[in-house]
C-alpha positions as CSV (number, residue, x, y, z in Angstrom):
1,X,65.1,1.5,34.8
2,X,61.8,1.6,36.5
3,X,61.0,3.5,40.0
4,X,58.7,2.9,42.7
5,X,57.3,5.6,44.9
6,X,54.8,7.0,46.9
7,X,52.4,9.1,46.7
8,X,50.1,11.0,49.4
9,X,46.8,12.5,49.4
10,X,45.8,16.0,49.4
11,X,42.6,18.3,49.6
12,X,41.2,21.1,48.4
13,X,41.4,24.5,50.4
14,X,38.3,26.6,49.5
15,X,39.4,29.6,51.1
16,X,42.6,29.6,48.9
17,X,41.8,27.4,46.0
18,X,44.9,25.5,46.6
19,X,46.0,21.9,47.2
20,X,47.1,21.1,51.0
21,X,48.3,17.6,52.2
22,X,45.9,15.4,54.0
23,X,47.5,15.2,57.7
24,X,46.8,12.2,60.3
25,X,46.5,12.3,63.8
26,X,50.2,12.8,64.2
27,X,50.7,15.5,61.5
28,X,51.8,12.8,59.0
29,X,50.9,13.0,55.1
30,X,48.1,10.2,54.4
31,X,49.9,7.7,51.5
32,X,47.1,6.2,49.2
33,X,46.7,2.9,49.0
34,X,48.7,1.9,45.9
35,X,52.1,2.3,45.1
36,X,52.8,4.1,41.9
37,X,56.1,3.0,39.3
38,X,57.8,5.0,36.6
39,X,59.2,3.9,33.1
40,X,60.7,5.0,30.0
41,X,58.7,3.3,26.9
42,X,59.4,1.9,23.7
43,X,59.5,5.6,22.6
44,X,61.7,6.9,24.9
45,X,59.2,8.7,26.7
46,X,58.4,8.6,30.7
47,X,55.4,7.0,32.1
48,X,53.6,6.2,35.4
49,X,51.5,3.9,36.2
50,X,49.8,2.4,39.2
51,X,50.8,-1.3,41.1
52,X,49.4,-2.4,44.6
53,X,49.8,-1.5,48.1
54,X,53.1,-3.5,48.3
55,X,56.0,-2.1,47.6
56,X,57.4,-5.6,46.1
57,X,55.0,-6.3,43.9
58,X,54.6,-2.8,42.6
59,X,58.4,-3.4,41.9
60,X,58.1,-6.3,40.5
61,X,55.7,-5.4,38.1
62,X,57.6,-2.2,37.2
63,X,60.3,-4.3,36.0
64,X,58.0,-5.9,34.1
65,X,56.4,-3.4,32.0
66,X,60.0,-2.2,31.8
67,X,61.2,-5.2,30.1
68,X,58.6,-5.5,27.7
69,X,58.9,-1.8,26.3
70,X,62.4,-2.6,26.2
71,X,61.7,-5.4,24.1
72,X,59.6,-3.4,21.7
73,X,62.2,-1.0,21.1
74,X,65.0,-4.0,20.4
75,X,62.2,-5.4,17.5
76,X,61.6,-8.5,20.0
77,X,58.2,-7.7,20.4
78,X,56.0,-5.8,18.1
79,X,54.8,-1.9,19.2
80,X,51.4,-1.8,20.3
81,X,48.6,-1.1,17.9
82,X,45.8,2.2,19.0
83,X,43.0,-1.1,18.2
84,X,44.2,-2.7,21.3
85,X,42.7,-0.3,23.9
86,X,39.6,-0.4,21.9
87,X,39.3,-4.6,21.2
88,X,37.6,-4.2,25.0
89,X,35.1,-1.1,24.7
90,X,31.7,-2.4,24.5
91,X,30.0,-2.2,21.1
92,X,27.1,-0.3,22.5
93,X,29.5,2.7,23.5
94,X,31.4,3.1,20.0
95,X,28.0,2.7,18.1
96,X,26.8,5.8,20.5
97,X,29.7,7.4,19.5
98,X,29.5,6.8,15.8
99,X,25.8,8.1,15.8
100,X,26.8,11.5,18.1
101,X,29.1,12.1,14.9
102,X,26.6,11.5,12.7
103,X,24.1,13.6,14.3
104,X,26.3,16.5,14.8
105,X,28.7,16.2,11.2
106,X,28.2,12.9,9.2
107,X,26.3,14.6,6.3
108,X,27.3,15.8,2.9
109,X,29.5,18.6,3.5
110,X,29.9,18.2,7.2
111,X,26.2,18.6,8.2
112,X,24.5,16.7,10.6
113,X,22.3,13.2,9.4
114,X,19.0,13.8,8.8
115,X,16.4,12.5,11.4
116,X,15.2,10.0,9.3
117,X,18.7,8.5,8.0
118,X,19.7,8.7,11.4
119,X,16.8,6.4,12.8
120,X,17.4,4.6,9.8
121,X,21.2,3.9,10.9
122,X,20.5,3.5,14.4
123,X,17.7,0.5,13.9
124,X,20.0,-1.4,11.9
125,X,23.3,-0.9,13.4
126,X,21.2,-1.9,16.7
127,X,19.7,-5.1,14.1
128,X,23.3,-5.9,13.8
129,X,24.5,-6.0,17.4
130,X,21.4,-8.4,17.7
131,X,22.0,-10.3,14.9
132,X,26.0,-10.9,15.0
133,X,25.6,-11.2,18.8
134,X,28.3,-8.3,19.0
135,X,29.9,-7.5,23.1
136,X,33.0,-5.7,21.9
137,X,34.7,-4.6,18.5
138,X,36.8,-7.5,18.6
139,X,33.9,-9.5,17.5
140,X,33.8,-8.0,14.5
141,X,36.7,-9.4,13.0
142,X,36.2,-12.8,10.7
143,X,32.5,-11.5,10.3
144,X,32.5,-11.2,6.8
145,X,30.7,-14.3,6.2
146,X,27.9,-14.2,8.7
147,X,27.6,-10.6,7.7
148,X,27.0,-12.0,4.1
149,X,25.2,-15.1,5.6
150,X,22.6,-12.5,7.3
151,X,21.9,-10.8,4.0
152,X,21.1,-13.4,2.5
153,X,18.2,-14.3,4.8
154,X,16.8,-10.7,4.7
155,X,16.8,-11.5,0.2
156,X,15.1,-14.7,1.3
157,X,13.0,-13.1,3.6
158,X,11.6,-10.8,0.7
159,X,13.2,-7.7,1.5
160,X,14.1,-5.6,-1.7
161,X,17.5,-4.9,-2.9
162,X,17.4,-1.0,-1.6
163,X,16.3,-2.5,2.1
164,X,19.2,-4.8,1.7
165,X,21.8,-2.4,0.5
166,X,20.9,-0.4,3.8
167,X,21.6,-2.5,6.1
168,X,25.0,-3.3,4.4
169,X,25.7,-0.1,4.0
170,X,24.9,0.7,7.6
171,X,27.7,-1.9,9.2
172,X,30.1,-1.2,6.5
173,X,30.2,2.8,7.1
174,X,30.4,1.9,10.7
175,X,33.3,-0.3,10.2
176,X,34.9,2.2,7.9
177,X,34.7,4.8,10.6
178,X,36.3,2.8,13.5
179,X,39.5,1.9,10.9
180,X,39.3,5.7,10.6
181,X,39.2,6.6,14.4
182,X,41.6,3.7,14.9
183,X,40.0,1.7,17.1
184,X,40.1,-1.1,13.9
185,X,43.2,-1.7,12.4
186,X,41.2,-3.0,9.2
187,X,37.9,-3.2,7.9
188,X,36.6,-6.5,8.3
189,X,34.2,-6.0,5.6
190,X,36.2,-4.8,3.2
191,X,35.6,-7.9,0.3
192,X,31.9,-7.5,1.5
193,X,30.3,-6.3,-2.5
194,X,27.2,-4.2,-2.7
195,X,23.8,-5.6,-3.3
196,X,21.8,-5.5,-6.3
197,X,19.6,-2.1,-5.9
198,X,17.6,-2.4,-8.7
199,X,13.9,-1.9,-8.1
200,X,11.5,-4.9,-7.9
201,X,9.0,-2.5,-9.1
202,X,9.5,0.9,-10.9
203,X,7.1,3.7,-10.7
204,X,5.4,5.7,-13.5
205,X,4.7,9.0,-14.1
206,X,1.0,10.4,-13.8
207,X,-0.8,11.6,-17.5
208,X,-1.9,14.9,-17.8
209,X,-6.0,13.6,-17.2
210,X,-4.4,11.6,-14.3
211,X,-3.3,14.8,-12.6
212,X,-6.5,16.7,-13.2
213,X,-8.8,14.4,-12.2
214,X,-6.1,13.6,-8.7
215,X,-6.5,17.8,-8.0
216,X,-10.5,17.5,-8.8
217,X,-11.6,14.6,-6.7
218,X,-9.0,14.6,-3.9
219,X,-9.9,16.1,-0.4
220,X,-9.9,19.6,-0.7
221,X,-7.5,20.0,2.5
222,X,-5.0,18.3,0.5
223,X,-4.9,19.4,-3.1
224,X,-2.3,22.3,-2.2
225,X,0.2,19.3,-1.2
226,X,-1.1,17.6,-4.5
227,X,-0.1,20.6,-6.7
228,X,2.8,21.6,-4.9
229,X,4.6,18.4,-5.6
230,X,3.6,17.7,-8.8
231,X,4.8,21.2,-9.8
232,X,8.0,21.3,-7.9
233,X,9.3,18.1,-7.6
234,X,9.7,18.3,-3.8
235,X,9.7,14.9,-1.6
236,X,7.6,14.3,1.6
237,X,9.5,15.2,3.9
238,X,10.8,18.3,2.2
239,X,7.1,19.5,1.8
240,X,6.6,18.5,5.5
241,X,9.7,20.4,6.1
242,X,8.3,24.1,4.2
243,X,7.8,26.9,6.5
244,X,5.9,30.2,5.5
245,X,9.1,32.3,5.4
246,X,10.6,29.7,2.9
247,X,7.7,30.9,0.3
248,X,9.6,34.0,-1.9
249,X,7.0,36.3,-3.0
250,X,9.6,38.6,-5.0
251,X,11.1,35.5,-7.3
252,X,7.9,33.7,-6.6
253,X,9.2,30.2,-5.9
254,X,10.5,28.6,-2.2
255,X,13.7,29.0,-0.7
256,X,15.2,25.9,0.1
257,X,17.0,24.7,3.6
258,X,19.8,22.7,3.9
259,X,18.9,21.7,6.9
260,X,16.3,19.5,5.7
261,X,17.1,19.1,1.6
262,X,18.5,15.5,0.7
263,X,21.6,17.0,-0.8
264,X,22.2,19.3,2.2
265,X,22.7,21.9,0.0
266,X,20.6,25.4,-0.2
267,X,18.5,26.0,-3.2
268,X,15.6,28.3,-4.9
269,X,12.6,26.1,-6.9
270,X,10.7,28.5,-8.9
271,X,6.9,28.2,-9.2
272,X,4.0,29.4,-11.7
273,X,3.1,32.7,-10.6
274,X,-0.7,30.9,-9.5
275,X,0.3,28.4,-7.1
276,X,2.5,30.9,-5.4
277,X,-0.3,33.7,-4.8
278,X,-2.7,31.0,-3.9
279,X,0.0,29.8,-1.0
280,X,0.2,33.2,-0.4
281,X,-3.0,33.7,0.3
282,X,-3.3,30.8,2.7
283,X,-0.7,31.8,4.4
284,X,-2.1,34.9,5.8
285,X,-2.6,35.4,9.5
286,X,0.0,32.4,10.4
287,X,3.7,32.8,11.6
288,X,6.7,33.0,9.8
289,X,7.6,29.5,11.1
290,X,4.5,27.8,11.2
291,X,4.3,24.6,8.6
292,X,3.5,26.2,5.0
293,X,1.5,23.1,4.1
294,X,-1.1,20.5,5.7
295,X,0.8,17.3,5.3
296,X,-0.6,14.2,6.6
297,X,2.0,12.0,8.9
298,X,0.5,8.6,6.8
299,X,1.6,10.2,3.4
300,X,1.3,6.8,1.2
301,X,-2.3,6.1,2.8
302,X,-4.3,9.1,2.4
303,X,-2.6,9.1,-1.5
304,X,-3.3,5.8,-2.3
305,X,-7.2,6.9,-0.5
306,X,-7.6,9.9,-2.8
307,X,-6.2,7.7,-5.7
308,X,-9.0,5.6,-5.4
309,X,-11.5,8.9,-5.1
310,X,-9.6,9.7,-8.3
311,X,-10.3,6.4,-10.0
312,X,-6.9,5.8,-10.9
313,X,-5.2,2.5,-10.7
314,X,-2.5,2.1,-8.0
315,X,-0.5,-1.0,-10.2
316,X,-1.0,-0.6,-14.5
317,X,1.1,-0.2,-17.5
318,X,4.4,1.2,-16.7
319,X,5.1,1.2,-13.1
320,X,2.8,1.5,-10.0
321,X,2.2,5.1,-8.1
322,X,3.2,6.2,-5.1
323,X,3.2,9.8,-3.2
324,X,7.0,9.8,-4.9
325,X,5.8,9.2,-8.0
326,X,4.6,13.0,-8.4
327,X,8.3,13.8,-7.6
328,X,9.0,11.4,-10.9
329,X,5.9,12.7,-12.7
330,X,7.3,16.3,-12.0
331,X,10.8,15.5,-13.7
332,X,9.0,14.1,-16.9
333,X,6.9,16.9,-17.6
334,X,10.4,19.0,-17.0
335,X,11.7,16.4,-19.7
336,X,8.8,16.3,-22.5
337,X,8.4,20.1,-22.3
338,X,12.2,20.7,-23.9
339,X,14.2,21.2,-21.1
340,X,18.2,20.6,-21.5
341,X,19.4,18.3,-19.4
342,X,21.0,21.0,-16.8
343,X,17.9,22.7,-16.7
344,X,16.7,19.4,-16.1
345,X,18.9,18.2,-13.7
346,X,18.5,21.9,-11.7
347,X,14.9,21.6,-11.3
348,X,15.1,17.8,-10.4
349,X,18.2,19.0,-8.5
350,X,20.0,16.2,-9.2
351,X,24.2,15.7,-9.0
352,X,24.0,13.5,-12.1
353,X,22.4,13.4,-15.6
354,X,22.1,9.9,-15.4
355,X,19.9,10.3,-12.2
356,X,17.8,12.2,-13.9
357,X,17.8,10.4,-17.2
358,X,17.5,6.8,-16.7
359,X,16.2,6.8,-12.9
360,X,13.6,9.4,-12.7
361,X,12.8,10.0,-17.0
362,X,10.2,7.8,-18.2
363,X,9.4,7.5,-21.8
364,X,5.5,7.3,-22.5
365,X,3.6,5.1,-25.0
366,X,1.5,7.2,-26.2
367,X,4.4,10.0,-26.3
368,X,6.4,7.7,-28.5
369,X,3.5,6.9,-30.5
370,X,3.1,10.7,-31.3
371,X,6.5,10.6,-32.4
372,X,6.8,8.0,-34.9
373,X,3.7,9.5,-36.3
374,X,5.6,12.8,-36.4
375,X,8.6,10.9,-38.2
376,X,5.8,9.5,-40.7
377,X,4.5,12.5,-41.9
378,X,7.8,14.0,-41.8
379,X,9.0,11.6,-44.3
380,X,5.7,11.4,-46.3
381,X,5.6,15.0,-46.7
382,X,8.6,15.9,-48.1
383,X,9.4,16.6,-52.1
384,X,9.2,14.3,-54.8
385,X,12.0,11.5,-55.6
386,X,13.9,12.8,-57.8
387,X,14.7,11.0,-61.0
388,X,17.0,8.1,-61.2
389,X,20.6,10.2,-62.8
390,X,21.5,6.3,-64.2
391,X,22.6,6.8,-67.5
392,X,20.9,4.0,-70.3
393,X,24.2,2.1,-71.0
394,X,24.8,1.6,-67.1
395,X,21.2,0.7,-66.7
396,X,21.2,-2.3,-70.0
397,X,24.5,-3.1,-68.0
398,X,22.5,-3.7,-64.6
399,X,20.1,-5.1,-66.3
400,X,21.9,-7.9,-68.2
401,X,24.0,-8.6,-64.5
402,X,21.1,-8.0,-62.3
403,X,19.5,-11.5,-63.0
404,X,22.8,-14.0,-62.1
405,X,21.7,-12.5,-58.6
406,X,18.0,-12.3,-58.1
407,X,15.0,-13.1,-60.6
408,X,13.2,-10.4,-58.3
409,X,15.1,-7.2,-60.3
410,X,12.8,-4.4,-60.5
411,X,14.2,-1.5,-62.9
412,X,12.8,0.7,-60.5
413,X,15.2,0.5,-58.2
414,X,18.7,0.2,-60.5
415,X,18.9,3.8,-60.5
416,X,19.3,4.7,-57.1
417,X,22.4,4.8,-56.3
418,X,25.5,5.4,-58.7
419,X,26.6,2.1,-60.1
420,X,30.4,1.4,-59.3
421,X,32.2,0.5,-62.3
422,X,34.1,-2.4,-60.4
423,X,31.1,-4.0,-60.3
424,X,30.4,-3.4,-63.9
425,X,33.9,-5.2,-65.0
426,X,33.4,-8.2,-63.2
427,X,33.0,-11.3,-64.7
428,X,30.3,-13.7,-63.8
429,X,30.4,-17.5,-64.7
430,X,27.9,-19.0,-66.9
């Protein structure tokens, strides 16, 4: 049964950190304004709760409340679900929730986002608040077809697959958190399929010439970013992220953070001897966490600029070229120079061979050319052909056969493989 009572205020005594009754005039405790109830829930446990500052109606709606937990534990009623406190939070609040656990442990292996995945995130989870005209997480529910409704307009907008896939991916790991925090009791875009991610346009790896002339023409400020990348492999924003006391002197290569790696993960790329003495020497006189390297904030312009100084076309046979596309070039020199494919996939640091096989490995024309030439002279140089080993009976047999077939038999060729007697007994029709 539920209870109604009273309650009364009280203070704080500084002097003795304790609690004391607020007294009136009279040296009566002050009530507060509401009456408070008790119950026993569908669970069996106690509860309080607040009413109004009548008694009655504070009664009444104790017996309430009472009634309907009694009704839950008979199986009249269904037990409340932990979504139904949340069906009223505002949108805005879990999405800043969802982001604080990104930024703090929503990476691989419990690491925080990086910045720019969690701008990324941000933008479009903010897009789709906008764009699904969200107040609550309630309104999430039944939105599988506008959500599928919206990507289509960002494919018919132009956007690529990749751009598309994000901003799917960004509702659907938001969705699949809540269910996880319980504050959905399903994921409302749980039929929702991936988008198609393959490129609209695929990069190509630089030639050999095509690097030199990049390193010889390029502004001189930048051809230590040039040659880094191109020789390690390292993306933008890794480069950007190089200190001087990540450059190893005694294993001469760099000594990578996982603070700011795409796989979260620490890691050592070696380097020639050369490069690493000559980023040596430019690092003398700076601090062990100044910036290692001079890298422009507008990347993709000043490369396309010194592509241009270069003379080397931005768009031709293969792919186009991009400040990532030394990352790529970098993984098919590793490729063409013999590596195995886990030496391969170390350098590239990659989790898969097929990452670094059929997204990143490029196979050259000219390279292929070399090797059917290779093949050629292979095959042209080797010994003599041997003499046929047909004997002369099995070769008058072939030859009085031979002709039912073809009238193109050439003796030449009767010889050159062992003649299977069943073929020898079999009859042929006149």
């Amino acid at each position: 049964m539920a209870s109604v009572y009273r309650t009364f205020k009280s203070k704080l005594d500084p002097a003795t950190g304790k609690r004391s009754p607020v007294m009136d005039g009279k040296g009566r405790p002050v009530p507060h304004d509401r009456f408070r109830f008790e119950y026993t829930d569908y669970q069996g446990r106690r509860r309080t709760a607040s009413g109004s500052s009548s008694r009655a109606e504070t009664a009444a709606l104790a017996n309430r409340v009472q009634a309907g937990q009694d009704e839950i534990r008979r199986g009249f009623r269904p037990a409340p679900r932990s979504s139904d406190k949340a069906r009223t939070i505002s949108i805005t609040d879990v999405i800043g929730e969802y982001l604080a656990w990104g930024n703090s442990q929503g990476g691989r292996g419990g690491r925080p986002w990086s910045r720019g995945h969690s701008n990324m995130r941000k933008a479009h989870l903010a897009w789709w608040s906008e764009r699904l005209n969200l107040d609550t997480l309630a309104d999430l529910e039944g939105a599988l077809s506008r959500v599928e409704a919206a990507l289509r307009e960002l494919s018919g907008a132009g956007r690529s697959g990749k751009t598309i896939e994000n901003y799917r991916d960004a509702i659907c790991a938001f969705c699949d958190w809540s269910v996880k925090r319980g504050y959905l009791d399903a994921d409302p875009l749980k039929n929702l399929t991936a988008w198609d991610k393959t490129p609209q346009t695929r990069r190509r790896a630089l030639t050999v010439p095509e690097i030199q002339r990049l390193l010889n023409t390029c502004r001189p400020h930048f051809r230590p970013l040039y040659e880094l990348a191109v020789l390690s492999g390292l993306r933008a924003g890794e480069l950007r992220s190089l200190k001087v006391h990540n450059l190893n002197l005694k294993m001469n290569g760099l000594d990578l953070d996982p603070a700011w790696t795409k796989n979260r993960k620490a890691g050592f790329q070696p380097l020639p001897l050369d490069l690493v003495k000559r980023l040596a020497e430019a690092a003398q006189g700076k601090a062990q966490t100044d910036p290692l390297l001079r890298v422009p904030a507008k990347t993709a312009r000043r490369f396309n600029e010194d592509l241009q100084r270069a003379g080397i076309a931005k768009k031709g046979p293969g792919g186009v070229l991009d400040f990532h596309a030394l990352r790529t070039t970098y993984v098919n020199m590793v490729l063409e120079s013999g590596a195995g494919v886990k030496e391969a996939m170390d350098l590239a640091r990659h989790s898969t061979p097929d990452l670094t096989m059929n997204v990143y490995g490029r196979s050259r024309w000219e390279r292929k050319a070399e090797l059917v030439d290779s093949i050629a002279q292979r095959v042209n140089s080797g010994p003599e052909i041997e003499a046929d080993s047909i004997t002369e009976a099995e070769r008058a047999v072939a030859g009085l056969k031979y002709p039912l077939y073809s009238n193109t038999y050439n003796e030449g060729f009767a010889g050159s493989s062992p003649v299977d007697p069943a073929i020898l007994s079999i009859e042929f029709i006149e």
